[in-house]
N, C-alpha and C positions, 0 to 999 in steps of 0.2 A: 472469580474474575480470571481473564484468558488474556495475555499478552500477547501480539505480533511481532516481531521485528522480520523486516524483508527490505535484503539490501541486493538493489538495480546495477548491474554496469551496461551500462547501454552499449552500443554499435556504433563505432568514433563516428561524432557529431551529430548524433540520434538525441542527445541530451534535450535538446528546446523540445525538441516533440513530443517526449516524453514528458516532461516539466509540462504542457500544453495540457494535453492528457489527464495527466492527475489532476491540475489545478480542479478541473471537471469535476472530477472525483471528489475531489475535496468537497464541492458545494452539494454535493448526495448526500454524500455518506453522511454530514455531520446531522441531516433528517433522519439516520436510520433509528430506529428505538432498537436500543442494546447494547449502542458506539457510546464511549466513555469520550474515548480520543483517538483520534487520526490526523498524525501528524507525519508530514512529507517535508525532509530534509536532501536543499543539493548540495551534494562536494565542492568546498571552495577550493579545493586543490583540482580535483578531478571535477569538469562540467558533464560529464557523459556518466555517474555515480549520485546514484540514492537510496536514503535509509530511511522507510520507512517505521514507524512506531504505530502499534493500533493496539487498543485497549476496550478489552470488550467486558460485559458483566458476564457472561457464563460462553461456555463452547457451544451453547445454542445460538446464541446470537453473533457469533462470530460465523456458525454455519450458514445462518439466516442471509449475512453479508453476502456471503460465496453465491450464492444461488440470487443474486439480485441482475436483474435483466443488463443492470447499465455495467455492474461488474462485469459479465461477460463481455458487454461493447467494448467497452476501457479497459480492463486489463486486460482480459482473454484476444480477445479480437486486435486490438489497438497498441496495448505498449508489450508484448510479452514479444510479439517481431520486431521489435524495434530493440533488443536485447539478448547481448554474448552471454548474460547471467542471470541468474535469480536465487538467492539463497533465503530460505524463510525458515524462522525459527520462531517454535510457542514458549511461552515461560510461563510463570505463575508466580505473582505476587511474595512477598516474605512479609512479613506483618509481624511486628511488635505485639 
């Protein structure tokens, strides 16, 4: 199992569009075979901030994701100029 976290600051007021964007995302991705979870969190402090969480069963299917046509629209194309940041980290599970 292969964990995502990727935290957005967007471009002041860029927030809805972004938010707009994913929402998108969200109704894909959760069709993808391999997506555990994807989950898109916005800053109640900051509206122009997001953390995303994706959890995937192996680093195949997290590749799999990268390489999906709408992922290039939506993130690559669509919200990644609409942001001053992107910071994206993998983890891996701890298990009892």
């Amino acid at each position: 199992m292969i964990v995502l976290t990727a935290k957005y600051q967007c471009k002041p007021g860029m927030g809805d569009k972004v938010e707009e964007a994913l929402r998108e995302m969200i109704r894909l991705v959760e069709q993808e075979e391999g997506c555990i979870h994807y989950l898109v969190n916005r800053s109640k402090d900051n509206r122009d901030e997001f953390l995303l969480f994706e959890q995937y069963e192996d680093e195949a299917a997290l590749a799999r994701h990268s390489e999906t046509p709408y992922f290039q629209r939506i993130v690559l194309d669509t919200v990644i100029p609409l942001l001053e940041k992107r910071e994206r980290t993998l983890y891996t599970p701890v298990q009892a």
